[in-house]
C-alpha positions as CSV (number, residue, x, y, z in Angstrom):
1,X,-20.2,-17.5,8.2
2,X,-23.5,-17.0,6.3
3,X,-22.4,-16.4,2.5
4,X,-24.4,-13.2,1.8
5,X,-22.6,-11.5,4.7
6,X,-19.3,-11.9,3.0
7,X,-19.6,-9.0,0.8
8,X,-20.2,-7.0,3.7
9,X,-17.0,-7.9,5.6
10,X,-15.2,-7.8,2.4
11,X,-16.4,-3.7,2.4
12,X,-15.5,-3.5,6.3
13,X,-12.5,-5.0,5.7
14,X,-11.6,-2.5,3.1
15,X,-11.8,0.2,4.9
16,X,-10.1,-0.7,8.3
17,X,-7.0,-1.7,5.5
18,X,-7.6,1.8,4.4
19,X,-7.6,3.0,7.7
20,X,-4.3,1.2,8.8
21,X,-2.6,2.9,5.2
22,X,-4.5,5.9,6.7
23,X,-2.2,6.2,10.0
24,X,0.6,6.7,8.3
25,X,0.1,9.2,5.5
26,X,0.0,12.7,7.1
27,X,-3.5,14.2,6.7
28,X,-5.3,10.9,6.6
29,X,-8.3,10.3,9.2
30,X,-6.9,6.9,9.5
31,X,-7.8,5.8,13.0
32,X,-11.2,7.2,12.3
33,X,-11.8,4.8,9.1
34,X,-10.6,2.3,11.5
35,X,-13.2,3.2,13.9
36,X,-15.8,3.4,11.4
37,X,-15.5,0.4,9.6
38,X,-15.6,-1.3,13.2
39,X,-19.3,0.8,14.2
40,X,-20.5,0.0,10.6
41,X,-19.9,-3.8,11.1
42,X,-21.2,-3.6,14.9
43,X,-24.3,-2.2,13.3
44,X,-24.5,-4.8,10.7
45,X,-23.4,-7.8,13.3
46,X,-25.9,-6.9,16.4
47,X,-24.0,-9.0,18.8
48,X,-22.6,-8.7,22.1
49,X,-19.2,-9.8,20.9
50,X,-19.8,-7.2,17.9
51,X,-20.7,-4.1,20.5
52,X,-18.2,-5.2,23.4
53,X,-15.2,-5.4,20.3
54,X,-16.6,-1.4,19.2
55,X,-16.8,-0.2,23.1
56,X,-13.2,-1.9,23.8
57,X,-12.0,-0.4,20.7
58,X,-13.3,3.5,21.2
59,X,-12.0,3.3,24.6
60,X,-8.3,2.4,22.8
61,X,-8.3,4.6,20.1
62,X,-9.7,7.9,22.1
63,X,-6.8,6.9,25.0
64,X,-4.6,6.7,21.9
65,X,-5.5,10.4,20.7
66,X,-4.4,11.3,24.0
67,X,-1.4,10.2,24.0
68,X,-0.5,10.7,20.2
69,X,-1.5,14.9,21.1
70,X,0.5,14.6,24.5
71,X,3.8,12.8,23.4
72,X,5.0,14.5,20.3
73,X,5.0,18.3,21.7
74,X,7.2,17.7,24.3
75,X,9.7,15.2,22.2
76,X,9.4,17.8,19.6
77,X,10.7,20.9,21.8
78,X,13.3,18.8,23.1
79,X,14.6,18.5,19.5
80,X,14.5,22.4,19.1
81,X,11.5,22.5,16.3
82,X,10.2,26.2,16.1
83,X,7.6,27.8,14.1
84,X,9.4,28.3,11.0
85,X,10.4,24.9,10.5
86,X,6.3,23.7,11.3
87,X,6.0,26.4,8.6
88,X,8.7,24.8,5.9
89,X,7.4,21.6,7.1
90,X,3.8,22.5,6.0
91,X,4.6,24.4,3.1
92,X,6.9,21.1,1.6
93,X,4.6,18.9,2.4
94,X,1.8,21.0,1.1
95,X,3.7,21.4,-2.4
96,X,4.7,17.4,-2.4
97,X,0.9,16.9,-2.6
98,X,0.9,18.7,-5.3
99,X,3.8,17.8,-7.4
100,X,3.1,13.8,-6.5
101,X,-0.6,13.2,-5.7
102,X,-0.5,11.4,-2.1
103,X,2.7,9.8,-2.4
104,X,4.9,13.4,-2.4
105,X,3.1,14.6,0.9
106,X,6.2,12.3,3.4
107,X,8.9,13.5,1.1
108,X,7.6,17.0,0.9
109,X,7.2,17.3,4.9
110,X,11.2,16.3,5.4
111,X,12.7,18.2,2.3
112,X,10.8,21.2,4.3
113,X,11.9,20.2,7.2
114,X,15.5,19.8,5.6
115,X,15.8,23.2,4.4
116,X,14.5,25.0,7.0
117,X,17.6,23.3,8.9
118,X,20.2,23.7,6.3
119,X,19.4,27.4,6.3
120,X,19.7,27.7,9.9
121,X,22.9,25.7,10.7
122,X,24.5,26.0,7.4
123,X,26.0,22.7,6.8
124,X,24.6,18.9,5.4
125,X,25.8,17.1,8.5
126,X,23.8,18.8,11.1
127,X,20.7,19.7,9.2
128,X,20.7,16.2,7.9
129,X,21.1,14.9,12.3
130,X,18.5,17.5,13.0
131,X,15.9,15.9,10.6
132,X,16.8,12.9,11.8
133,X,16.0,14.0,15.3
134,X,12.8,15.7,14.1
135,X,11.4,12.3,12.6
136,X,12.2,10.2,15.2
137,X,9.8,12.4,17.8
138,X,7.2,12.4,14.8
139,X,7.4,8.8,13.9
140,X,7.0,8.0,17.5
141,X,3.4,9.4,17.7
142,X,2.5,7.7,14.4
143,X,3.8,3.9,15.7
144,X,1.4,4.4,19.0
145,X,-1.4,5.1,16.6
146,X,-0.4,2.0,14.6
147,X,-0.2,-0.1,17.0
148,X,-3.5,0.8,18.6
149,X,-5.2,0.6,15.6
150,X,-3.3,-2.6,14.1
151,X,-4.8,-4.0,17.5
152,X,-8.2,-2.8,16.9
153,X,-8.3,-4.5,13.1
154,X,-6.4,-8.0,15.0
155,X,-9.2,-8.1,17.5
156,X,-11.8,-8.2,14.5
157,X,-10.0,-10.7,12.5
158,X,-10.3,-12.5,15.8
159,X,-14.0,-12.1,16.3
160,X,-14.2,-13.3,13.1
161,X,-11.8,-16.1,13.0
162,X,-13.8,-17.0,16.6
163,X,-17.2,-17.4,15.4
């Protein structure tokens, strides 16, 4: 590895690790840091291995974006989410932002979630089962676009570790 590029890979590897933190706060455009710290090293590399590593890795994350679109809807109606709760869900989320910079945004979205389900089945038990249910079809989406994405920064260290 040629010393001056260093600093370079040090930035692209900044931002695909902000990427991968990316995927799994709500909001973040994490696969797309992860996609543009890849084209910004492809254009910096000039390679074959560098463009063939950026094609192989659009082609994942825009099959990924697919499926991350296609899976949760229909996990999510089969869990019995309706408009108000996306609308509790929002607004908690919205106002954990807020109260906690970043950090409140996860709590926010199930304390929304929560109440929204407490209010409509009355008791602790169920609503606490039916935010249970609710994550579990939400957290499946986000572990696809992990994966594909912690696959996408592996095959990079790779490359790199290769050459």
């Amino acid at each position: 590895m040629d010393l001056p590029q260093l600093p370079q890979l040090l930035l692209v590897g900044m931002v695909l690790l902000l990427g991968v933190v990316g995927v799994l706060i709500p909001g973040a455009p994490g696969t797309l840091l992860v996609w543009a710290g890849l084209l910004w090293w492809a254009l910096h590399e000039r390679s074959a291995v560098a463009w063939g590593l950026l094609v192989g890795a659009t082609a994942l994350l825009l099959v990924v974006q697919v499926v991350k679109w296609l899976l949760p809807p229909r996990r999510l109606r089969g869990v019995g989410v309706t408009r108000r709760m996306v609308v509790y869900a929002g607004t908690g989320a919205v106002l954990g932002f807020v109260l906690l910079p970043v950090v409140g945004t996860v709590p926010g979205f199930v304390g929304g979630i929560y109440l929204c389900e407490r209010r409509r089945l009355g008791t602790h038990g169920e609503a606490w089962a039916s935010v249970r249910a609710v994550m579990r079809a939400v957290g499946t989406s986000v572990l696809v676009e992990l994966f594909a994405c912690l696959l996408a920064v592996g095959a990079w260290v790779g490359t790199l570790v290769g050459a």
